[in-house]
VEXVO-596495 format. One record per residue (C-alpha): x, y, z; residue number from 1. Coordinates in Angstrom, 1 decimal. Each point is the difference from the previous one (the first is absolute). Last residue first. Layout:
N
px,py,pz,k
X,Y,Z,NUM
...
//
This chain:
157
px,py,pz,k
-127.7,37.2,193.4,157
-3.4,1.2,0.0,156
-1.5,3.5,0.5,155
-2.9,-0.8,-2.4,154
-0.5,3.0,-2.5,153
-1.4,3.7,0.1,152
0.7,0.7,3.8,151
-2.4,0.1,2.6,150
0.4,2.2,3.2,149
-1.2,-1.6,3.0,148
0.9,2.1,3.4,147
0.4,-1.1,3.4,146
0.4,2.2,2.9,145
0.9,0.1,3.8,144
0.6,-3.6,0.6,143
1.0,-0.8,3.1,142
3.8,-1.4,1.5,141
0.3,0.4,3.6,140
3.2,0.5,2.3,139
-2.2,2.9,1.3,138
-1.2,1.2,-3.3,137
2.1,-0.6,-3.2,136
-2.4,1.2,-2.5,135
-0.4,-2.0,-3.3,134
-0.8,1.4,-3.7,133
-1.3,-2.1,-2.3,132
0.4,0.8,-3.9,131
-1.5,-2.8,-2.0,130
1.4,-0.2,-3.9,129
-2.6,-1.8,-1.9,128
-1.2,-2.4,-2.9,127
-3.7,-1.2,0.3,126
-1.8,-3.0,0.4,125
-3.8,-0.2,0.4,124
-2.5,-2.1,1.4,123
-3.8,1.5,-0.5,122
-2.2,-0.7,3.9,121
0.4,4.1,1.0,120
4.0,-0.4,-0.6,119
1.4,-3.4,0.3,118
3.9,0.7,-0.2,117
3.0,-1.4,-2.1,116
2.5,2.2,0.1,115
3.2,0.3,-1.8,114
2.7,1.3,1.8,113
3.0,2.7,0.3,112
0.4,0.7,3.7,111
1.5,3.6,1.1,110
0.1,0.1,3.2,109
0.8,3.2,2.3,108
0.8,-0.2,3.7,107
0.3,2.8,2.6,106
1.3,0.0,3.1,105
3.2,1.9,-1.1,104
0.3,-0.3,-3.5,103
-0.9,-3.9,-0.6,102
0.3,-0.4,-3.9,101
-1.3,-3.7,-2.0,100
-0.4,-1.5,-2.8,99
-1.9,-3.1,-0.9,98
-0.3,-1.5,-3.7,97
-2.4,-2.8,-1.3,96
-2.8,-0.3,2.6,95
-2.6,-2.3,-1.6,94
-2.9,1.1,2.6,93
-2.6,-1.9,0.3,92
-3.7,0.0,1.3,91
-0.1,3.3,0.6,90
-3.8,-0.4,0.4,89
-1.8,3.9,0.0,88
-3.3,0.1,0.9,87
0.5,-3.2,2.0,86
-1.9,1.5,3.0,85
3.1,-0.4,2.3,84
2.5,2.0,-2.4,83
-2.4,2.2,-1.0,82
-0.7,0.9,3.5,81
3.6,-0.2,1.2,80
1.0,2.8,-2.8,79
-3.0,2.0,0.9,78
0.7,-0.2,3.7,77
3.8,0.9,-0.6,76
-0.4,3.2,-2.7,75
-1.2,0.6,-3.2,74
0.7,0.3,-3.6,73
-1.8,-0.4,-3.2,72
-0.4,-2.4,-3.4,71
3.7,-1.0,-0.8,70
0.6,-0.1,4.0,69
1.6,2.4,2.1,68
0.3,-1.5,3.7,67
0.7,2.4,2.8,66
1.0,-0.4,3.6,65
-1.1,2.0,3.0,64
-0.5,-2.9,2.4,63
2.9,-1.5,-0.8,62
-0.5,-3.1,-2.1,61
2.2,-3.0,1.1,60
-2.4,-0.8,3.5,59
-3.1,-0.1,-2.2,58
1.3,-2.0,-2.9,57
1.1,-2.8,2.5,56
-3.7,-0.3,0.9,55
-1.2,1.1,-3.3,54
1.3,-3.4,-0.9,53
-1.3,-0.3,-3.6,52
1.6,-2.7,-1.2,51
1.3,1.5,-2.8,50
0.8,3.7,2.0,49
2.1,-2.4,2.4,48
2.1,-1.1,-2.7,47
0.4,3.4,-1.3,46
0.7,1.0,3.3,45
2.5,-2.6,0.7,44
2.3,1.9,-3.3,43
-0.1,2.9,1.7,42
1.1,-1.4,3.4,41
2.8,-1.9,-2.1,40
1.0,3.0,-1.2,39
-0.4,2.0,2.6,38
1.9,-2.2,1.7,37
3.2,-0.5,-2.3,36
0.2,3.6,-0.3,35
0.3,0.8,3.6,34
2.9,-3.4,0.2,33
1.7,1.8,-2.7,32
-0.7,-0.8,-3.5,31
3.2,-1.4,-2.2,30
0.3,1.6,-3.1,29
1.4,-2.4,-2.9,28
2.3,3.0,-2.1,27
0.9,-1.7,-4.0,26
3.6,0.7,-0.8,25
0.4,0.9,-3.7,24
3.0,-0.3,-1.9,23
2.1,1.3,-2.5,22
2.1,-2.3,-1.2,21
-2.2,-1.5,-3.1,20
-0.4,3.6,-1.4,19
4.0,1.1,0.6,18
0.7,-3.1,-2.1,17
-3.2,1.0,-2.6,16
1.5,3.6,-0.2,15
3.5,-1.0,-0.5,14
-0.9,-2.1,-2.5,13
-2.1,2.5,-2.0,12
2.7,2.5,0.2,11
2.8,-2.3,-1.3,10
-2.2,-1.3,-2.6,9
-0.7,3.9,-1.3,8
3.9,0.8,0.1,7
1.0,-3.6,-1.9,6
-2.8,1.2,-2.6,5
1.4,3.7,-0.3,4
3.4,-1.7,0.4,3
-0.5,-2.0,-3.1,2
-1.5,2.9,-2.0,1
//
């Protein structure tokens, strides 16, 4: 009986030492100078979409981009139009997360956020990921797509 009991504490300490050894090593990612960009081009957007600057809006949306909202989708002029007629106020945007992948000259984002917006006069906030998708064209960043898809619960930290 004594060396079942001296048998079972032998086992459990060996498996709480070999427990507190192991350890994990957390990975920090460190964007490129590409990434760093379009992040920081992304995240001037959503400034730019607050103070509605369809100027600057107009030069970052290729001419054949596509926005897909909760209630449709469209293209550049719709986008600007709302935008300018205060149909739809993005009036902040509490980015929580950012991720991004060039391939090529391409650049997907993945921002987790909550939103506050002004939609048709009611303010709302709502819990997102946004997919934007940027071309590289001639040395060029422009947004080629942006997609809000709203998750069940605020994306905060």
């Amino acid at each position: 009986m004594k060396a079942l009991i001296f048998a079972l504490i032998l086992t459990t300490s060996s498996t709480y030492s070999f427990g507190q050894q192991t350890k994990v090593e957390t990975v920090v990612k460190k964007e490129t100078k590409s990434e760093q960009e379009v992040i920081q081009l992304s995240k001037d957007k959503w400034d730019w979409m607050s103070a509605k600057d369809s100027e600057k809006l107009d030069k970052l949306f290729d001419e054949k981009s596509v926005f897909v909202h909760m209630g449709g989708s469209w293209g550049k002029k719709q986008e600007l139009d709302v935008i300018k007629s205060g149909g739809i106020w993005y009036k902040k945007a509490d980015i929580h997360d950012v991720s991004v992948n060039i391939i090529d000259n391409t650049a997907i984002i993945l921002t987790k956020m909550d939103l506050l917006a002004v939609v048709g006069g009611n303010e709302v906030t709502n819990p997102f990921i946004v997919t934007e998708v940027f071309v590289k064209k001639n040395g060029t960043w422009q947004l080629g797509s942006l997609s809000f898809t709203k998750t069940l619960a605020s994306s905060g930290k």
